[in-house]
N, C-alpha and C positions, 0 to 999 in steps of 0.2 A: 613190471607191466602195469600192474594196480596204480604206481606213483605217477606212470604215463596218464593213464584214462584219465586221472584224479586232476593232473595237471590240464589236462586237455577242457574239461569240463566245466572247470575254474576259469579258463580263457576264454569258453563261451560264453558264458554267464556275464564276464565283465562286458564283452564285446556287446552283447544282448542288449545288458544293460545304457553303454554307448547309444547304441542305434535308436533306442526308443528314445534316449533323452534327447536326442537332437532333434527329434521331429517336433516334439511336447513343446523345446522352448521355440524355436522358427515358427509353432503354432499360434501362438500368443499374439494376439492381434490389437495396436494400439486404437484405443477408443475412447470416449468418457467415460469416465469412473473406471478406466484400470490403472491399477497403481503402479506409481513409480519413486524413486530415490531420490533423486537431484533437483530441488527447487530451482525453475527457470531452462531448464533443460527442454529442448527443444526437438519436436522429429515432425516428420511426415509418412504419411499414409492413407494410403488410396485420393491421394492428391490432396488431402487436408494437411495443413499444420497445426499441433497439436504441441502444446505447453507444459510442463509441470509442475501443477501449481495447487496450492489449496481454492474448492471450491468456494464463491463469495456466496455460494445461493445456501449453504447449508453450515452448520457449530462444529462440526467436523476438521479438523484441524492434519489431518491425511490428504498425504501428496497425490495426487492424481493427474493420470492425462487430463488433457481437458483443448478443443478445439478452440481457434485463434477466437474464432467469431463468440463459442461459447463465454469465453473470458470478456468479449468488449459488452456482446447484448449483458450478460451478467452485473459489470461494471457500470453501465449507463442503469441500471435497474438502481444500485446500490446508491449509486449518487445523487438520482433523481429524491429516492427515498428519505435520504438526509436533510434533501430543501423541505421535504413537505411539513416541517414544527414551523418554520420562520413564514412558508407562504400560510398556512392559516391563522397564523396572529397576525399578518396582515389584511389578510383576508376580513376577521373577524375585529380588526382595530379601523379599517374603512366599512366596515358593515352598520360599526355602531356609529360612526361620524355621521353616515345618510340616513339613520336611524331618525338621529336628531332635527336632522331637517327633515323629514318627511313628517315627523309627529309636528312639527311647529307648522309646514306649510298642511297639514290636511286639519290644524286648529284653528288656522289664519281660513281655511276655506269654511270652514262651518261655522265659524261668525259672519263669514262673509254673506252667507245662504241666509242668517238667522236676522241678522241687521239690515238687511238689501233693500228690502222692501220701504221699511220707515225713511232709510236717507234718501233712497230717490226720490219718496212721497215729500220730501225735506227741500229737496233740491230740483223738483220742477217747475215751484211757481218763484222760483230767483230766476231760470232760466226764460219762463216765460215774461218775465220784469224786464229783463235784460232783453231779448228781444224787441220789446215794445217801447222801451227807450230809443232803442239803435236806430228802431224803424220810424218812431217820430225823429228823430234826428237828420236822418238821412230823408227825411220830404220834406225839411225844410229848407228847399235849396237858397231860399235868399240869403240862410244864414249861413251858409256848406262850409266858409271860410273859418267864420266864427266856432262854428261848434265841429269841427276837424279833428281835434284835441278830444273830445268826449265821445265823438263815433269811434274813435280808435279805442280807447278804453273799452266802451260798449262791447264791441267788439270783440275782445279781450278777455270779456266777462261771459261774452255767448260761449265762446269757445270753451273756456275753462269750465262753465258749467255742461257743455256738452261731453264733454271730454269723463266727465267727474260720473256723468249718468250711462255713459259707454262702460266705465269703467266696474259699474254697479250690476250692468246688463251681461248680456251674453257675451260680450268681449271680455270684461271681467273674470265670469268664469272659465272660458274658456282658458284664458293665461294659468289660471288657478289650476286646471284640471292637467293643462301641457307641463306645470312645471311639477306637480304631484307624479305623474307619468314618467318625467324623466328620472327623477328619484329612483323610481322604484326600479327603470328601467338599467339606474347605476349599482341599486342593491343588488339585483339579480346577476351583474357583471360580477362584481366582486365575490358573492358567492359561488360563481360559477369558476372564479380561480382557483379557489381550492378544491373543490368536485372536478374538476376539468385534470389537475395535477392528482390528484387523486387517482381518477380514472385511467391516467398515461404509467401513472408507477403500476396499477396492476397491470397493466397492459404486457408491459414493459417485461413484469415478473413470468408472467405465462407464457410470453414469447422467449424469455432464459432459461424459464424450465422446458422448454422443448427444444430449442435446440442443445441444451445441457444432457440433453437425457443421456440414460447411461448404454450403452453401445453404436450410438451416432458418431 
């Protein structure tokens, strides 16, 4: 009778033992960061597919679930992160190139401020020479045929010296000032290549670690 009960109780206790294991592992619910065996192995759940794979966001070398999407945003994070050494030695190798011209163009404009004065002061009474030639020339029509050849020059000479005192005045600096502008306007490009790439790998990272998180 005793070898009965003893037997009997022994049965339960396996059976016991059965019914709770079954529930425990069918519990087990695939998500991020639960672990798994098979590298590349693949399931679904709750309508996600879900990978088995080492995380790229962490040193961790442990197989884990891990959702389609968390593997591709993780990946584009990782890849992104690799370009960023080569774009800022580009970055900072066309920074120093506009460097150079902008130190030369904003040298070339403060001689130009510092000299301006004297050459135009240099260059108004040619101008008004050349004027006063062209305009004797041109009233004397009996000779219009004859001196044709020297109003044209004359001419020639207004011009260039008009041109030469534009170029001293507010025209002058104006070019000065547009092409200092654009410089700065190309440095600011280029360093905003790598702050811009910069900005997109964090981005990048924080939107992998969320959707990475561990029970998503």
């Amino acid at each position: 009778m005793f070898r009965k009960i003893a037997s009997l109780f022994v049965a339960l206790v396996v059976a016991a033992g059965v019914m709770v294991a079954v529930p425990a592992n069918a519990a087990t619910k695939i998500s991020n960061g639960v672990a798994c065996k098979k590298s590349g192995q693949s399931t679904k759940a709750g309508g996600t597919t879900y990978r088995c794979a080492k995380n790229p966001l962490v040193s961790s070398k442990k197989l884990t679930w891990l959702s389609v999407e968390c593997l591709n945003t993780a990946n584009i994070y990782v890849n992104t992160r690799k370009l960023l050494p080569s774009i800022k030695k580009s970055s900072d190798a066309r920074v120093a190139e506009i460097d150079v011209d902008l130190k030369k163009a904003q040298a070339d404009y403060a001689e130009f401020v510092a000299t301006g004065p004297a050459k135009i002061a240099a260059i108004e009474p040619k101008l008004e020479e050349a004027k006063s030639n062209l305009a004797k020339l041109k009233a004397d029509t009996a000779n219009a045929s004859k001196n044709a050849e020297a109003i044209k020059q004359w001419g020639l000479a207004v011009e260039g010296w008009q041109e030469a005192l534009d170029n001293l005045g507010p025209v002058g600096k104006a070019k000065f000032e547009k092409a200092i502008s654009r410089l700065q306007i190309f440095k600011s490009t280029a360093i905003s290549q790598y702050t811009n790439s910069a900005s997109n790998v964090s981005d990048a990272l924080q939107m992998a670690k969320l959707i990475c998180a561990k029970g998503f």
